[in-house]
SERO-236269 format. One record per residue (C-alpha): x, y negated, z negated. Coordinates in steps of 0.1 Angstrom, whole numbers, plus 5000, padded with zeros to 4 digits. Example, Ala and Ser with C-alpha at 12.3 -4.5 7.8 and 13.67 -1.06 7.14 Angstrom:
<atoms>
512350454922 513750114929 
</atoms>
This chain:
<atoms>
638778304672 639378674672 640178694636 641378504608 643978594585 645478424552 648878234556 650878514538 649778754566 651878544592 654778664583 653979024591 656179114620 656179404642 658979574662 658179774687 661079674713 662980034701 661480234669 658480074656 658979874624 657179674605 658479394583 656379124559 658978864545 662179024541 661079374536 660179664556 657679834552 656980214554 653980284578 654280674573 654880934599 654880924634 651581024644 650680754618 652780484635 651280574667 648080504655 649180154644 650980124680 648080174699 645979894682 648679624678 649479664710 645979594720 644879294698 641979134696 640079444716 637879664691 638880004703 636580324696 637380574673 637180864702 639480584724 641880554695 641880954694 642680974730 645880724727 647380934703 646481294706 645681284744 644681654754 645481814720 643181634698 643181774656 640482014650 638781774627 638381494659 637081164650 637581254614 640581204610 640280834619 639880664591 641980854569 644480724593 643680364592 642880384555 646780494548 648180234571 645879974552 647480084519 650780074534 650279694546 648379614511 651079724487 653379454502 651379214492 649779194528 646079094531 645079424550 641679394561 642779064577 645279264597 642979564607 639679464610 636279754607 633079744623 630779954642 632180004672 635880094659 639279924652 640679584657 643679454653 643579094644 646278924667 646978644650 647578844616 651678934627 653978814650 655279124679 658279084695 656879154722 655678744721 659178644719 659878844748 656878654765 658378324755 661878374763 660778524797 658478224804 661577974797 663578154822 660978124849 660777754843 664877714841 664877934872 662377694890 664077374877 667277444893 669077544860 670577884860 672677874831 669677804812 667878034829 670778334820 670478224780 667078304780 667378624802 669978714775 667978604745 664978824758 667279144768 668779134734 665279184713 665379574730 666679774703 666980084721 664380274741 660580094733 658580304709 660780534706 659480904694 656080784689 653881074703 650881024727 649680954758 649680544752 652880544737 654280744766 652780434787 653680164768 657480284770 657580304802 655879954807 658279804784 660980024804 660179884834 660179544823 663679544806 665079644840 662879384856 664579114829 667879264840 667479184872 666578844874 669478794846 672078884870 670778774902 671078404884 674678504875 675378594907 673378294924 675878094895 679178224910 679778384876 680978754893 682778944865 680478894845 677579074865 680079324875 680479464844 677279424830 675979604860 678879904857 676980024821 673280004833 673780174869 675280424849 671980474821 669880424853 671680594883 668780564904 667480224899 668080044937 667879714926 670779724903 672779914928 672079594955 672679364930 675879554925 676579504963 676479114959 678879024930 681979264938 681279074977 681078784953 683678794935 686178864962 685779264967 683879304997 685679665001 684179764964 681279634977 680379845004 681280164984 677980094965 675580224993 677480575000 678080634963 674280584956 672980764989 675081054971 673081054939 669880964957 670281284979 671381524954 669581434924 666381364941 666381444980 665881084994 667380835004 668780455002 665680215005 665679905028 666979674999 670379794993 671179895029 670479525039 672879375014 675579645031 674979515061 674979125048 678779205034 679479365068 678379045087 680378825060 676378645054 676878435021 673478325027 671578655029 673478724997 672678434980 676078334970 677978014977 678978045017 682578105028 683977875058 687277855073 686777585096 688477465123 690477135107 691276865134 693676715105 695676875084 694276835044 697576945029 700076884998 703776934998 703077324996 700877325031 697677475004 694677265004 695476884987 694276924951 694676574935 692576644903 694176514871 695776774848 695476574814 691276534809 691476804782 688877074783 684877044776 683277184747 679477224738 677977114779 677877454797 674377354811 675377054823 678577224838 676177494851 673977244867 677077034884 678877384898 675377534909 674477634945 675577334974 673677255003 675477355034 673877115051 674476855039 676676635010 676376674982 676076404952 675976434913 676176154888 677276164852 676475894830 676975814796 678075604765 681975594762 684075864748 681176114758 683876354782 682476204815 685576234831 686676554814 683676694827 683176604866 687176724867 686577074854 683377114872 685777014904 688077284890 685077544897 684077424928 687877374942 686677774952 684277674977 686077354986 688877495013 689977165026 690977034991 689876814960 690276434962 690176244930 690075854928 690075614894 687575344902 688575164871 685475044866 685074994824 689375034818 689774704815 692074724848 691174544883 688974764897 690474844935 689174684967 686874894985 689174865014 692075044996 690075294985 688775405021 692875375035 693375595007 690875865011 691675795047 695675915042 695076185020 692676375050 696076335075 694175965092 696675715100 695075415092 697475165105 695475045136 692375045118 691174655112 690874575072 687274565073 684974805046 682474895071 684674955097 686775155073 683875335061 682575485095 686375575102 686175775068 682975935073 683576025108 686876205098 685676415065 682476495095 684376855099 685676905060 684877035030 685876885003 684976784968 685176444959 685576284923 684775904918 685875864884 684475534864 682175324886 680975014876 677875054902 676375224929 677374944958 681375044947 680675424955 678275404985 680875295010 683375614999 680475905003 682176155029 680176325060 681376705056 678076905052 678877125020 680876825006 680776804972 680976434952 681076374913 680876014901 681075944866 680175604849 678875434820 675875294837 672875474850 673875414889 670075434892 670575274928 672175564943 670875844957 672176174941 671376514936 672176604905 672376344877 673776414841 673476184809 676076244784 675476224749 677276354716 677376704707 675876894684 677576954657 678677294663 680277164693 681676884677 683277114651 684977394674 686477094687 688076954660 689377344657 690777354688 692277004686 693677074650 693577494647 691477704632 693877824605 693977474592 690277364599 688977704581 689577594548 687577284548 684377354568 682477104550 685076834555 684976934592 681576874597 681376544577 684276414601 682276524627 679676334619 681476004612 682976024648 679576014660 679976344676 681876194705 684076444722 686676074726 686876044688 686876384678 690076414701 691676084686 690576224650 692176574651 695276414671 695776164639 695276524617 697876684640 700876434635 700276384599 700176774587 700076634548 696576514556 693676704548 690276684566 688776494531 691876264535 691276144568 686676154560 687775954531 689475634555 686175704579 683375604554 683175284556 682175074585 684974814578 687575124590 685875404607 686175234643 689675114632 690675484624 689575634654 692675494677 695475644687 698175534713 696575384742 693075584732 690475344712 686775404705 687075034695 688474934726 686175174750 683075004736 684874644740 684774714772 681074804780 680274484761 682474234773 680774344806 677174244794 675773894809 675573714776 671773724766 672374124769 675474064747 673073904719 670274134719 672974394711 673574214686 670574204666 670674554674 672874564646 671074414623 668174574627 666474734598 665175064616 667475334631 664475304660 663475024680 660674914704 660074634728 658074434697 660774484672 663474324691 660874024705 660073964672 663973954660 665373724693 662173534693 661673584729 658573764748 658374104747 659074154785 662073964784 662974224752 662274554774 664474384802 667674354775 666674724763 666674854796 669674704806 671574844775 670075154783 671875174820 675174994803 674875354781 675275154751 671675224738 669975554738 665775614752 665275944731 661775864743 659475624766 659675274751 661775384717 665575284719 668275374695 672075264688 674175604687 676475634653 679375494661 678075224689 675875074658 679275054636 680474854666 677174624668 677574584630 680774454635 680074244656 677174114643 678874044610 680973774626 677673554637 676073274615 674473454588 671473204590 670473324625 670373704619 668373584582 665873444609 666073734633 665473994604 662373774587 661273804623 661074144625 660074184586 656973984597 656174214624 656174514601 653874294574 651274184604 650774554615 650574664579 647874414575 646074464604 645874864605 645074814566 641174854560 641274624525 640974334552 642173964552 640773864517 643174074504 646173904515 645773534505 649173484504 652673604523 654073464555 652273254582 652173584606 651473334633 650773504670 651273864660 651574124694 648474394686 645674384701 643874514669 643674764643 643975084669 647474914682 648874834652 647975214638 649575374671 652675114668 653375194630 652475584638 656075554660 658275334637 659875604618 660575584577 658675244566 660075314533 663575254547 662574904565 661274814530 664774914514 666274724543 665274364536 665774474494 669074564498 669674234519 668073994492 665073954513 662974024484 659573814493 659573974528 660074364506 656974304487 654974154510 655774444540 655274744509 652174584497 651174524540 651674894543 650075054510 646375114527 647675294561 650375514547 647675634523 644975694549 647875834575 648876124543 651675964538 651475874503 654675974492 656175714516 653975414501 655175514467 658975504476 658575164494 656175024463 658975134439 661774994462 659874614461 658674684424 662474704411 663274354426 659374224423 660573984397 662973784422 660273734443 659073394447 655273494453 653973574415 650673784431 653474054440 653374174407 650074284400 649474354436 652674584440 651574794408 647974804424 649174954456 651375184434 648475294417 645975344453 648675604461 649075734431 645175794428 645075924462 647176164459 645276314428 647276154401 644976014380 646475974349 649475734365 647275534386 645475454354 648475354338 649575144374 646074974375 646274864335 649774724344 648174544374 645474374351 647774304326 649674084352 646673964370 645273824335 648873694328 649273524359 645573394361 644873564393 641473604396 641373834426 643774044416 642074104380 638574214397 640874424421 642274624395 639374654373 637574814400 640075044407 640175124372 636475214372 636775404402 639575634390 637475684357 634775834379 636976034401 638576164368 635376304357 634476024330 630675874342 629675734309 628775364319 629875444348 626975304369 627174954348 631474904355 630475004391 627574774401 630174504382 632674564401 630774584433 629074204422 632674074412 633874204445 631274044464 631773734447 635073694462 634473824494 636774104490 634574374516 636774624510 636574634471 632474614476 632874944500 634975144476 632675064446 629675104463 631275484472 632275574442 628775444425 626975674452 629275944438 628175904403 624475854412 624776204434 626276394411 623776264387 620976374408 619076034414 619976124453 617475804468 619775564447 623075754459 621675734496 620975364490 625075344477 626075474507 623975284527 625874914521 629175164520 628075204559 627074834564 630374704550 632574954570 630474804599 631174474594 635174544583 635074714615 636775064604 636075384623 637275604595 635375354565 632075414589 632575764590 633675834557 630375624546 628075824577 629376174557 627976034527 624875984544 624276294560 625076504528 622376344507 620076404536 620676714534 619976734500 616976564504 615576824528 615876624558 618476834580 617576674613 618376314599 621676464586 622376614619 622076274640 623876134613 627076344607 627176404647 628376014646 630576104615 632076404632 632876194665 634675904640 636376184625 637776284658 638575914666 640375844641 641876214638 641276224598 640776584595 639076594565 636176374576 636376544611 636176904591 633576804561 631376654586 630776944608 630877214584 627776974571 626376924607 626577324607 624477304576 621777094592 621777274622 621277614602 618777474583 616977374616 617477754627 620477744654 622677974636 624878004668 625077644668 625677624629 628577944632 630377774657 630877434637 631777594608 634777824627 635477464642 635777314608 638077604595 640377594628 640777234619 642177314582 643977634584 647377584570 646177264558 646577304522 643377144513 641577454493 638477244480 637677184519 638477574525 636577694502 633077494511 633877594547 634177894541 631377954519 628877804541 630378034573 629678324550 625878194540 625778174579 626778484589 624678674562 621878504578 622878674618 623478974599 627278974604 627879114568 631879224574 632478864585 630578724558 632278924529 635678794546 634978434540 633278474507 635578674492 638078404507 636178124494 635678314453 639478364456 640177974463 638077854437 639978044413 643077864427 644377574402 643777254414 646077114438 647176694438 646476644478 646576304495 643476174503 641576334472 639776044458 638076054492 637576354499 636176444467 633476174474 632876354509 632376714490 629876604468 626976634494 625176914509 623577184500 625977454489 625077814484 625277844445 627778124450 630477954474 630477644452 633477554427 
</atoms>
């Protein structure tokens, strides 16, 4: 790494996209005078490269250096150090010495000149993907960080270069901004863009051809060819040339009428061998008038309207759950492309999800056939006949071609037209995954901005302004569907007594939100009756339990597990919600119910037998239990009672880890089956879960689902939930550094244990009570309760109980110094994590190891060992073992003299926790880099990290998750006396 900096010094931000400035939070900060600045301008803008005093002298003086020279220098950088230190900013961090110059640290602020990088790289890959209004946001975004000319009045002969570079590439920006408005047909726009920068940069070629192509356009070819003589003019009697090749060819292109060379959407006017004309004799234009406008989908509008091929037909699909403004949209992205379209705009209602016969293919194809002049009376009433005489007659059109509400691909296949530069839109609530298309939308609900300039357009702003927050909430109870939203602000608009609160108030409930949202012959209810009646019936049930189910998220498992079916034939009903667009994929194998299409599945599912959703949700209860169980490392013996888990889907502890890493809030599952009186199935999935959302930092989510199960623990019919829930309480407690309530959680769990007679749970809890006694600090009999506990453990073959006591006895025998005992400790810690078979117990225990190696003197045991623990660390991405162990292994390896080995695990080890938040690991990082680079003689570097590491330790202790082991882990090693705590 170039540099490191603290995490204050990240919000240091520098401006140098107009005058320089330089802010740190909210402030800005005074960097002196200009000459000043421009120091500080030619090393930002140079990170990461140490840059000679005579170099930086150069930048900023150029021919006319001071008198004084090189002198001057530091007085320079000294100034702008104080300047960056009185706001609180970590200086030397930013602007780093040594003795070949200057440095500026480039990960110690954030230039806009980055954001300009980013922007400009999400334009390229919008450009490449075919999505131009995407493309122009960026553009835009990236343009608007210029705050006037870059670097403006900084002196010198770098800053002189660097605003032309950044000159040059704010034209260059410019340019490919408006060649993708132009390639997007949006004209005006570029024109006037391109009238106030021709006229800043009367020279500039490229803007003047770009000029050239949107007046052409936009319907002005005469304004267009005025371009090329009013620019030869300038050219010739501001500088003496003339015209290059770029604009003279785009004069020519608008003289030939070539769309292409242009690259705008080619003009035809062919020859028609049937008239395509309404009452008027102007181009048949059958789009409906009534689809209301779209709100919050210009990219998708921007991708429908793009560029056509003129060779071909075109075909775009747009899918979607009901109510999402499928129809609203293909019809006003016709509207656009009615432009290029000169033999009209055909619109047909396939009725496919109205609840209305869809109509015969035949009739269709006569009337598509009328509408394009065809008589069609001695044509036989065959489709395929009727098909080739359709295709054969739209052979010399143009036309665009709307296929509204298809209720597959095999209904819209026969009525694709053959005009090359045809144009068809086909909306449906499946995913027509079987046809071949272009261009293919999913429609979704806004966002809520959207969602709300809706409502004010629907209702009026005057009225809507008053109650912004009432706004928003009823956006969010309509699900963010454009359909609902309308129906919504059409209920506020006939009832003008109504407030916004009023009408949120009837929404809240499930019982009458979908009931709200009607109006007329417009029904959310009814739109998603329609989708579902549709499904073949063993679709219609897993949709069902989709209701019921106790996560917002599902998986293929989760609904096995709840229809008691395999987990292929689960996928299959997924999938096949998926394409009905009444179940989301926000990604690969996770489904979800949108907002108001799971009010509808709750509905529905409240009308079943109670008993067979109690079965399908103990189903799906035990599937959360059986992964909690088998990604916990405590092991079977600590589970002798719960529910017969029977076959469970995971193929071990790895699986069940990566499956409960993607289920979302356990916490909430656990609330689930509380709230529905499943209170066995609460405790037993809380208690299931305790170990891996402690080892997976998540400690604050074991607590809330312990606390959940522990406020109904006494309604459960399995006693050992009490003292075991108040055990697991206490485990996250202590884990998270809260020593004194863990002690109080593991007293009430041997209180219980003792009243209830349970054995296991008694030795369970005295251990743990032990163990927090030595992690508090308190080692008086320490070793005596410990080998107890171990021997008690043992006794009732509880593994993981013997591993955690043996640990915490090596702790005590370590810090005591009788380091072949605590190696001995550690030892069996190993053995049992062997036999448990855990990669993170094994690795924990092989840190152990290695550190008492170390401090026995014997670094090249240490470093085979914590090579292994470094590698488990990795595995099982626990970044404190991964980090401990090779800042150790970089202890070894300096004690067995490869310092360049030894520097580079101890800057791995600090990559791995910077912003981290675990100071105690910082600071022994950091104090054994420093040790390591005193030893190579890299003395600035050194006092960096051991100041760092002096100024942690002084730090008040912070409760982190994970403490009780990692506190074990730091005990080893040899520490330099001076970067210890």
């Amino acid at each position: 790494m170039p540099g490191r900096i603290t995490p204050d010094a990240r919000r240091l931000r520098f401006a140098v996209l107009g005058p320089l400035r330089v802010r740190f939070g909210d402030a800005e900060l005074d960097v002196g005078p200009v000459r000043q600045q421009a120091v500080l301008a030619a090393l930002a803008l140079r990170p990461d490269v140490t840059t000679s005093q005579a170099e930086l002298l150069d930048r900023v003086w150029g021919l006319e250096p001071p008198g004084s020279g090189v002198k001057n220098m530091p007085g320079y950088v000294f100034r702008l150090r104080r300047c960056l230190q009185s706001a609180g900013v970590d200086a030397k961090s930013v602007i780093v010495s040594d003795r070949s110059g200057y440095r500026f640290v480039g990960g110690a602020a954030r230039l806009d000149t980055m954001d300009l990088d980013g922007f400009a790289a999400e334009a390229g890959e919008a450009r490449r993907a075919g999505d131009l209004a995407a493309a122009i946001d960026a553009h835009t975004a990236a343009l608007a960080l210029f705050e006037g000319e870059p670097l403006a009045g900084l002196p010198g002969p770098f800053a002189v270069g660097e605003r032309r570079r950044l000159t040059e590439r704010r034209i260059a920006l410019l340019q490919d901004k408006l060649d993708a408005q132009i390639r997007s047909g949006r004209y005006d726009e570029a024109i006037d863009e391109l009238s106030v920068w021709i006229e800043a940069y009367p020279h500039t070629e490229p803007l003047a051809a770009l000029l050239v192509r949107a007046r052409y356009g936009g319907g002005r070819p005469a304004n267009a060819l005025k371009v090329l003589p009013e620019l030869r003019e300038r050219l010739v009697r501001d500088l003496g040339v003339e015209p290059g090749d770029e604009v003279q060819r785009a004069h020519q292109a608008v003289l030939r009428g070539d769309d292409a060379a242009l690259g705008i959407t080619p003009r035809r006017d062919p020859v028609r061998r049937t008239p395509v004309a309404g009452p008027t004799g102007r181009p048949r234009d059958e789009l409906p008038v009534d689809v209301g406008e779209v709100v919050g989908r210009d990219r998708e509008l921007s991708l429908l309207t793009g560029p056509l091929d003129d060779s071909a037909v075109t075909t775009a699909a747009v899918d979607g759950v009901a109510g999402a403004g499928k129809t609203a949209l293909a019809v006003n992205a016709a509207r656009v492309l009615r432009a290029r379209s000169p033999d009209g705009c055909l619109f047909v209602d396939l009725h496919g999800h109205s609840g209305r016969t869809a109509p015969a293919p035949q009739r269709v194809l006569r009337r598509l056939l009328r509408s394009v002049g065809v008589d069609d009376s001695g044509i036989p009433d065959d489709v395929d006949e009727l098909a080739a005489s359709w295709r054969a007659a739209s052979a010399s059109l143009r036309l665009v071609l709307v296929l509204d509400d298809a209720s597959g691909a095999e209904q819209v296949r026969p009525l694709l037209p053959a005009g090359a530069g045809s144009c068809v839109l086909v909306t449906s609530r499946r995913r027509l995954a079987g046809l071949d298309v272009d261009r293919r939308v999913t429609l979704g609900a806004l966002d809520l901005d959207a969602a709300q300039v809706l409502l004010d357009r629907v209702v009026g702003a005057s009225r809507s302004g008053r109650e912004q927050d009432a706004v928003r909430r009823l956006a969010q109870l309509c699900g963010r569907l454009p359909l609902a939203l309308c129906i919504a602000g059409a209920r506020l608009q006939t009832r003008p007594e109504w407030t916004f609160g009023d009408l949120t108030a009837r929404l809240v409930d499930d019982e009458s939100r979908l009931g709200g949202l009607s109006a007329g012959d417009r029904s959310v209810e009814a739109a998603f009756e329609t989708s579902y009646g549709q499904l073949p019936a063993g679709d219609r049930r897993a949709f069902r339990m989709l209701g019921v189910s106790p996560a917002p998220e599902v998986d293929r498992l989760a609904l096995a597990a709840m229809l008691g079916c395999s987990a292929a034939e689960a996928e299959r009903a997924l999938e096949n919600l998926v394409d009905a667009s009444l179940l989301q994929q926000p990604a690969a194998g996770r489904y979800r119910l949108h907002d108001l299409v799971a009010v509808y599945a709750r509905r529905l599912a409240a009308g079943e037998r109670p008993e067979m959703f109690a079965r399908a949700t103990r189903g799906v209860y035990r599937l959360y239990t059986a992964a909690g169980r088998l990604a916990s490392e405590w092991g079977a013996a600590s589970y002798p009672t719960g529910p017969d888990l029977g076959a469970v889907p995971f193929r071990g502890r790895a699986d069940a880890t990566a499956w409960l890493d993607r289920a979302g809030d356990l916490a909430d599952v656990v609330a689930h089956a509380a709230a529905a009186g499943h209170v066995d199935e609460a405790c037993w999935m809380a208690e299931g879960l305790a170990d891996y959302l402690v080892r997976r930092r998540r400690a604050h989510e074991c607590r809330a689902a312990v606390e959940v199960a522990l406020s109904r623990v006494e309604e459960a019919t399995d006693a050992r939930m009490r003292p075991s829930l108040r055990f697991c309480l206490g485990f996250a407690q202590g884990m998270q550094g809260r020593y004194r309530q863990a002690y109080a959680s593991f007293t009430a769990a041997l209180e219980h244990s003792r009243r209830g007679g349970d054995r296991r749970e008694e030795v369970r809890a005295r251990g743990a009570l032990v163990v927090i006694d030595t992690m508090a600090g308190r080692h008086t009999g320490a070793v005596a309760d410990l080998t107890e506990a171990a021997r008690a453990a043992r006794e009732l073959g509880n593994d993981w109980a013997v591993e955690r006591a043996m640990s915490s006895l090596g702790y005590v025998h370590l810090v005591q110094g009788r380091l072949a005992e605590a190696l001995s400790c550690f030892s069996e810690s190993h053995a049992v994590g062997e036999k448990i078979g855990s990669p993170a117990m094994v690795g924990r225990s092989l840190g152990h190891v290695g550190s008492v190696q170390l401090q026995l003197g014997r670094p090249a045991d240490a470093a085979a060992t914590l090579r292994r623990a470094v590698e488990l660390g990795e595995q099982v991405a626990d970044v404190l073992l991964h980090a401990g162990s090779l800042t150790r292994l970089g202890a070894a390896e300096q004690e067995l003299g490869d310092l360049d080995t030894a520097l580079d695990l101890h800057r791995r080890a600090l990559d791995l926790v910077s912003g981290k938040a675990v100071a105690e690991l910082e600071q022994e990082i950091r104090g054994r880099l420093g040790h390591c680079c005193l030893a190579m003689g890299r003395h600035a570097e050194a006092r960096e990290h051991l100041e760092r590491a002096r100024a942690l330790s002084a730090m008040p202790p912070q409760a982190e998750e994970g403490s009780v082991h990692r506190t074990i882990l730091l005990a080893g090693g040899r520490l330099p006396a001076s970067a210890t705590v």
